[in-house]
TORTILO-680223 format. One line per field, with one value per residue (C-alpha): x, y, z. Coordinates in steps of 0.1 Angstrom, whole numbers, always signed. Layout:
<rs>
px X_...
py Y_...
pz Z_...
</rs>
This chain:
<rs>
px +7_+26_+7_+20_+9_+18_+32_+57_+69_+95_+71_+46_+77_+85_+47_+51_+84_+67_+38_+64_+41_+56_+54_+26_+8_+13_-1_-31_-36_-37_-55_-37_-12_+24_+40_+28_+43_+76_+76_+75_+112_+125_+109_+110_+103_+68_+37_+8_-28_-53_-69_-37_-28_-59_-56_-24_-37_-64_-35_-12_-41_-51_-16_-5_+16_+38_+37_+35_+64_+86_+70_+80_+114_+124_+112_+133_+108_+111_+95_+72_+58_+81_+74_+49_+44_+21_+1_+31_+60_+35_+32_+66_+74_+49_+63_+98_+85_+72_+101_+121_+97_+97_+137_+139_+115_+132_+172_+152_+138_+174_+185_+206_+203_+190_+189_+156_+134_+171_+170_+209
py -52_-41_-24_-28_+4_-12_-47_-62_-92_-87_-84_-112_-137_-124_-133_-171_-176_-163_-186_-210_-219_-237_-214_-238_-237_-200_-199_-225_-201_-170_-186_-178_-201_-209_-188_-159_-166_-175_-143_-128_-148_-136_-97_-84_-52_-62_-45_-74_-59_-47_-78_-97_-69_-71_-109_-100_-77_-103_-129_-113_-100_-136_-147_-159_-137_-154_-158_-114_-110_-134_-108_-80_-93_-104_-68_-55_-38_-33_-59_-39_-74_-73_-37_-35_-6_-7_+26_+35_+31_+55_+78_+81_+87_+117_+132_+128_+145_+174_+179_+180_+207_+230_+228_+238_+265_+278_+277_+294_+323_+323_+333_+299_+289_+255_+249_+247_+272_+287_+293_+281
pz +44_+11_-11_-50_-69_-100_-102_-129_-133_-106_-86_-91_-93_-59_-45_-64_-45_-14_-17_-26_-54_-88_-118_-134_-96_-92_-134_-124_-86_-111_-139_-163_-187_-171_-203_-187_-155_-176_-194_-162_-156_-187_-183_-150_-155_-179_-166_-162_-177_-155_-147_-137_-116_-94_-94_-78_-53_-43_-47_-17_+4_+5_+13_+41_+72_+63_+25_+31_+54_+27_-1_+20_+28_-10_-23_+5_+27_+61_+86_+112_+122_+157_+158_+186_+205_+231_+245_+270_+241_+223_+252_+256_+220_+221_+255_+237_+207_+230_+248_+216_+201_+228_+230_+193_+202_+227_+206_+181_+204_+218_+186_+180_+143_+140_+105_+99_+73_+58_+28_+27
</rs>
């Protein structure tokens, strides 16, 4: 799930149109006064106080999937919903990994520059 460090008014616009909540539901949801929630419209980038921002929190942890994977998508962030890797996609990736480390190793002992730890 997203996490919001700091949410603005971007942001909580973005979790009322994933709820798919009207700005006087998402106000009455919140409890606050729909004014707020247009002030948000007019001021994206305004910071909510510290008590609308955990309302916020509690507001998308309570969302949803799919109210979060519309959040997610409107802020841009990537879905990992369809990413599933199972324990031998995992095991692969670190066998992969592995080999990949001990190729480096040995281009390095080689003497073959690889790019890494130059200072340029």
């Amino acid at each position: 799930m997203t996490v919001i460090d700091q949410w603005t008014g971007r942001h909580a616009r973005a979790l009322q149109a994933a709820m798919r909540l009207t700005s006087e539901a998402f106000a009455e949801h919140l409890g606050i006064s729909p004014r707020t929630v247009a002030k948000w419209r007019k001021r994206p980038d305004m910071v909510p106080s510290a008590q609308l921002q955990e309302a916020l929190d509690t507001s998308l942890h309570r969302a949803s999937p799919e109210a979060q994977s519309r959040f997610n998508a409107s802020l841009g962030a990537p879905q990992l919903d369809h990413l599933a890797l199972d324990d031998s996609m995992v095991d692969q990736l670190q066998a992969a990994l592995g080999e990949l480390s001990r190729i480096v190793t040995a281009l390095e002992t080689a003497g073959i520059q690889t790019g890494r730890g130059r200072d340029g």
